[in-house]
C-alpha positions as CSV (number, residue, x, y, z in Angstrom):
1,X,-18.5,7.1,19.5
2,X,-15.8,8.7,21.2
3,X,-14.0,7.3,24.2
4,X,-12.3,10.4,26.2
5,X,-9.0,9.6,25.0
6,X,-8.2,13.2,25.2
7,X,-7.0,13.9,28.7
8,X,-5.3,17.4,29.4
9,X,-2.5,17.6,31.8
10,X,-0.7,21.1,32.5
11,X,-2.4,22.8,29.8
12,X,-1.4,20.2,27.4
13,X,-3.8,17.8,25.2
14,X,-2.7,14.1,25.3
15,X,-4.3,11.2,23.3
16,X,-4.3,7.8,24.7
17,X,-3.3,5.8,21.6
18,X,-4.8,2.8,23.4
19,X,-8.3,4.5,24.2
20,X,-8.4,6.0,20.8
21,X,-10.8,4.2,18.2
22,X,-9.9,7.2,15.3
23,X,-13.3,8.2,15.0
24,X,-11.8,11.3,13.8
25,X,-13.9,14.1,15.7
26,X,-10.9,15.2,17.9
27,X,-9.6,16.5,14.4
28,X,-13.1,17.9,13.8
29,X,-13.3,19.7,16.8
30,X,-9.7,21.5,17.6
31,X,-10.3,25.1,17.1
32,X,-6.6,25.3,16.6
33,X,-5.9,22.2,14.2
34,X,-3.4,20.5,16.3
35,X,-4.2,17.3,15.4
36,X,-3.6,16.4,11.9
37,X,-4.3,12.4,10.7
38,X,-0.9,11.2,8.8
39,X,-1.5,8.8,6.7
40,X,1.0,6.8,4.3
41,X,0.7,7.4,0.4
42,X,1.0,3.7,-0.1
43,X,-1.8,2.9,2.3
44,X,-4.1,6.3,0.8
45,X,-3.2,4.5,-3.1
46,X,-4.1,1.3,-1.9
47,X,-7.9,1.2,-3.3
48,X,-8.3,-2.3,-1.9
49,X,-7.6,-1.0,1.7
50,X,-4.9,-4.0,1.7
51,X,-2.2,-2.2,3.2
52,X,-2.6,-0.9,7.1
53,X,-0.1,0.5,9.7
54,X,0.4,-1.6,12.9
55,X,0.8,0.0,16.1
56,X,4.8,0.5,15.8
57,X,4.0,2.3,12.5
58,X,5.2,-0.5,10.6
59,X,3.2,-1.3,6.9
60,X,1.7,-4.8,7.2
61,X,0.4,-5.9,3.3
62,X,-2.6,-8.2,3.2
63,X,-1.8,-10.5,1.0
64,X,-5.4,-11.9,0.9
65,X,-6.7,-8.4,-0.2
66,X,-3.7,-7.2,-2.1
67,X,-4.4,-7.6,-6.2
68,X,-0.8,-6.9,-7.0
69,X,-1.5,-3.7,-9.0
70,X,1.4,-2.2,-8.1
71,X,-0.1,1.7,-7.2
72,X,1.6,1.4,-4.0
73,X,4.8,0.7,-5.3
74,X,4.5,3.8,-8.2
75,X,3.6,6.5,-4.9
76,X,5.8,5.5,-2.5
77,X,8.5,8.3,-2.3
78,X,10.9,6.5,0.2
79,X,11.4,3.5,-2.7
80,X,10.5,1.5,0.5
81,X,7.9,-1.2,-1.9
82,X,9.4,-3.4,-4.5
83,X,7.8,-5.3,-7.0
84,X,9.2,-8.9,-6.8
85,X,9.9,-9.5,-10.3
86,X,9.7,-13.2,-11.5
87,X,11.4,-13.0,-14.6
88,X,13.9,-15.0,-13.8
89,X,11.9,-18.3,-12.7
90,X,10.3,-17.7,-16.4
91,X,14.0,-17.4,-18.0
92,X,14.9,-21.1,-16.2
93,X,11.4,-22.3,-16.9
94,X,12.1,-21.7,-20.9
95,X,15.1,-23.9,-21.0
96,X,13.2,-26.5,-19.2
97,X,11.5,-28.3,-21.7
98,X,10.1,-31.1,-20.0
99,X,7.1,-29.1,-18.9
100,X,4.6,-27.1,-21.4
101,X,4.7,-23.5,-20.7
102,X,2.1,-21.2,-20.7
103,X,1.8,-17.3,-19.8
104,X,-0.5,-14.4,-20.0
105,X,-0.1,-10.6,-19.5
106,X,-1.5,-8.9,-16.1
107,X,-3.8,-5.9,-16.5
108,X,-0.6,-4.0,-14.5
109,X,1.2,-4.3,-17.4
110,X,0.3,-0.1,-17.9
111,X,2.2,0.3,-14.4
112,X,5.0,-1.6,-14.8
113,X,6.0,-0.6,-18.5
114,X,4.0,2.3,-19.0
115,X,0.6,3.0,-21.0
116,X,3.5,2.9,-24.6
117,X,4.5,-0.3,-24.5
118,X,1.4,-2.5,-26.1
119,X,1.0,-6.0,-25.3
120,X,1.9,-7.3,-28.7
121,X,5.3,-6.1,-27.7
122,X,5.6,-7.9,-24.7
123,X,4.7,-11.3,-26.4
124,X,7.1,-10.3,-28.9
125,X,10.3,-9.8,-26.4
């Protein structure tokens, strides 16, 4: 429903970003297609709707939501998302050998190493 956020002041549109619910039909309705919705490639790629943009325009990750498949990270064209690697706990954890250890491969392993690299390789390195 919208809320009138629109106000027009010497000729000009304004939106009142604290009024606005983006319901969109703003967008809908301009004749002249002033009012375009931007939205981060990382948050569009996110098909678990984990990441959102705060009101400073700063990405916030939900880690609860966030399955770690690592689309954000591959569309992001600033190289602003890093995948935080953990290879080097496993590297200390195999010289350990007071505790058993165990590992499997994540389905992301396509995204990370790319659709060549099989998983017998992987157990094989």
């Amino acid at each position: 429903m919208p809320q009138k956020s629109i106000s027009v002041i010497q000729n000009r549109a304004y939106i009142d970003q604290n009024s606005c619910i983006e319901c969109g039909k703003c967008a809908r309705s301009c004749p002249y297609n002033a009012i375009v919705e931007i939205t981060r490639p990382c948050e569009r790629a996110c098909a678990v709707k984990a990441i959102k943009v705060d009101d400073s325009r700063k990405a916030i990750l939900d880690l609860g939501k966030c399955v770690s498949c690592g689309h954000c990270v591959s569309v992001c064209p600033f190289g602003a998302i890093t995948d935080l690697s953990q290879i080097c706990k496993v590297i200390n954890s195999l010289y350990q050998p007071t505790q058993p250890l165990g590992a499997i491969i994540a389905p992301s392993i396509a995204g990370q190493f790319g659709p060549k690299v099989s998983p017998g390789q992987i157990k094989s390195a």
